[in-house]
C-alpha positions as CSV (number, residue, x, y, z in Angstrom):
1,X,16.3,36.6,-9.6
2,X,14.2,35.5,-6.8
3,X,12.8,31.8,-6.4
4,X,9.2,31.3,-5.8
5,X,9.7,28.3,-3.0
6,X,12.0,26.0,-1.6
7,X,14.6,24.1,-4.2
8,X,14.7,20.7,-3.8
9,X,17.9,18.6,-5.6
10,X,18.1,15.1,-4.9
11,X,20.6,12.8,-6.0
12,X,19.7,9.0,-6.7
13,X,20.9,7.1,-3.5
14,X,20.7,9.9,-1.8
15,X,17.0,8.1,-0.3
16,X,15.8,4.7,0.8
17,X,15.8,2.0,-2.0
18,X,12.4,-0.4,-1.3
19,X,10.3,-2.5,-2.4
20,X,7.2,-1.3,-4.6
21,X,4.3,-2.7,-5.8
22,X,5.8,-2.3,-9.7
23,X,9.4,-3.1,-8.3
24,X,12.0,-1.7,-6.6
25,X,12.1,1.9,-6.3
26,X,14.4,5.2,-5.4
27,X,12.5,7.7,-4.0
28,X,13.4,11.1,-5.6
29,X,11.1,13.1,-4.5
30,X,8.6,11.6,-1.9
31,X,6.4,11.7,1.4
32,X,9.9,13.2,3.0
33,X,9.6,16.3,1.4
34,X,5.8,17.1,1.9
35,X,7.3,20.1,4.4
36,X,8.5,21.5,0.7
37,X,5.1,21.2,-0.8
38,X,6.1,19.8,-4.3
39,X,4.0,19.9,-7.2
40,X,4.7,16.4,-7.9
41,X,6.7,13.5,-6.7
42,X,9.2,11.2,-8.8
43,X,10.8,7.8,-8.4
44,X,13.2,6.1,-10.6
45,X,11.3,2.4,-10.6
46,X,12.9,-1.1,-11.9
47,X,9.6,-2.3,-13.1
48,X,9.6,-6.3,-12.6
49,X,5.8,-6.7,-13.0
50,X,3.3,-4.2,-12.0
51,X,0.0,-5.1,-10.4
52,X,-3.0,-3.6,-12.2
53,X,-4.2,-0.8,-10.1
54,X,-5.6,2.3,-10.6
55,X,-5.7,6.3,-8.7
56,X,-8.7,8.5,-7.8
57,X,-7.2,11.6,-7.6
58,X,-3.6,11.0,-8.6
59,X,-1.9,11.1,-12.7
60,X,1.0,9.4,-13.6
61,X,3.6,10.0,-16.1
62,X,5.8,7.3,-17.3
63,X,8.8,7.9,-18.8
64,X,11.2,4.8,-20.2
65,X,14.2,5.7,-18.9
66,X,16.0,1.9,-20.3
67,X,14.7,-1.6,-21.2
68,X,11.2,-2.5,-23.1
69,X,8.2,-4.0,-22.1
70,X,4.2,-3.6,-22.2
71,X,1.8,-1.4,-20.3
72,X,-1.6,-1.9,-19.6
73,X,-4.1,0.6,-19.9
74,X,-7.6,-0.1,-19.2
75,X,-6.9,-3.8,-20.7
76,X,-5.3,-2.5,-23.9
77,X,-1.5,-3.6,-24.7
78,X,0.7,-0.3,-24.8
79,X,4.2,-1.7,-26.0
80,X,7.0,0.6,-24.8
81,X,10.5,0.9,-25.4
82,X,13.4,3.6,-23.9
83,X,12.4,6.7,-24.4
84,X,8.4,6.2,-24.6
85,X,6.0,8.6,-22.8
86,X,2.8,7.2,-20.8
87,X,0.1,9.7,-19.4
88,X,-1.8,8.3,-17.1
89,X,-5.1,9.7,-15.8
90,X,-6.9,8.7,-12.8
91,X,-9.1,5.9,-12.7
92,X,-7.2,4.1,-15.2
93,X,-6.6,0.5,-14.4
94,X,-2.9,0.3,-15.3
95,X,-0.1,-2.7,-14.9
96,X,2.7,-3.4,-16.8
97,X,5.0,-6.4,-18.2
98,X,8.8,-6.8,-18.8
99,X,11.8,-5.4,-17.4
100,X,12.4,-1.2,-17.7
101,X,13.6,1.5,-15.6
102,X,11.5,4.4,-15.4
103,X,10.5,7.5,-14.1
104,X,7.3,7.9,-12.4
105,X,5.8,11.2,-11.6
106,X,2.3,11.3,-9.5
107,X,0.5,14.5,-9.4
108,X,-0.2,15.3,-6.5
109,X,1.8,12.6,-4.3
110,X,0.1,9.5,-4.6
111,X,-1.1,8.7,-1.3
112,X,-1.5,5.7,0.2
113,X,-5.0,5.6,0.0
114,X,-5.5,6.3,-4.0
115,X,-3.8,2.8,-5.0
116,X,-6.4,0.3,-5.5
117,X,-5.8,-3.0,-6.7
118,X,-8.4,-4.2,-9.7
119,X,-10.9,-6.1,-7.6
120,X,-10.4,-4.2,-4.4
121,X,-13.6,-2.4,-3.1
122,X,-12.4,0.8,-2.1
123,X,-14.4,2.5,1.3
């Protein structure tokens, strides 16, 4: 059997650990691998507060990988616990509260100009 494209494996700490805007982060798949052209990219985040923003172009899936705590979605209160599911279209102002690890994936990459804080004009 043939692949279609390149495989990608990544192991955590096999990339830089740093600081997010929702906490600290391991890159699993990221701006490093653009050369690959992946569909999607995925960090592993230790949310410690998460600034409402929101994405033009970009969704997010959340998924809880441990801990509890409460997502914002356009203002409403999404309580969330290990193993909770989050889709996340753009333009929804989203933020979240408590401590949780979880896997974020952005389709396509979030770039670094589609985050926009509430209250930010955007150009």
């Amino acid at each position: 059997m043939a692949t279609t494209g390149p495989l990608l494996i990544r192991h955590e700490g096999h990339t830089p650990r740093e600081r997010s805007t929702c906490g600290w982060r391991d890159r699993l798949i990221s701006r490093e691998d653009e050369g690959l052209s992946p569909a999607a990219w995925a960090h592993a985040v230790d949310i410690d507060g998460a600034k409402l923003h929101y994405h033009r172009r970009s969704t997010e899936l959340y998924y809880v990988l441990d801990g509890e705590g409460v997502v914002l979605l356009d203002g409403v209160e999404q309580p969330v616990t290990k193993g909770s599911m989050l889709h996340i279209p753009p333009s929804v102002v989203h933020g979240a509260r408590g401590k949780m690890r979880v896997l974020v994936i952005g389709i396509p990459d979030i770039a670094d100009d589609d985050y926009f804080e509430v209250g930010e004009v955007a150009l």
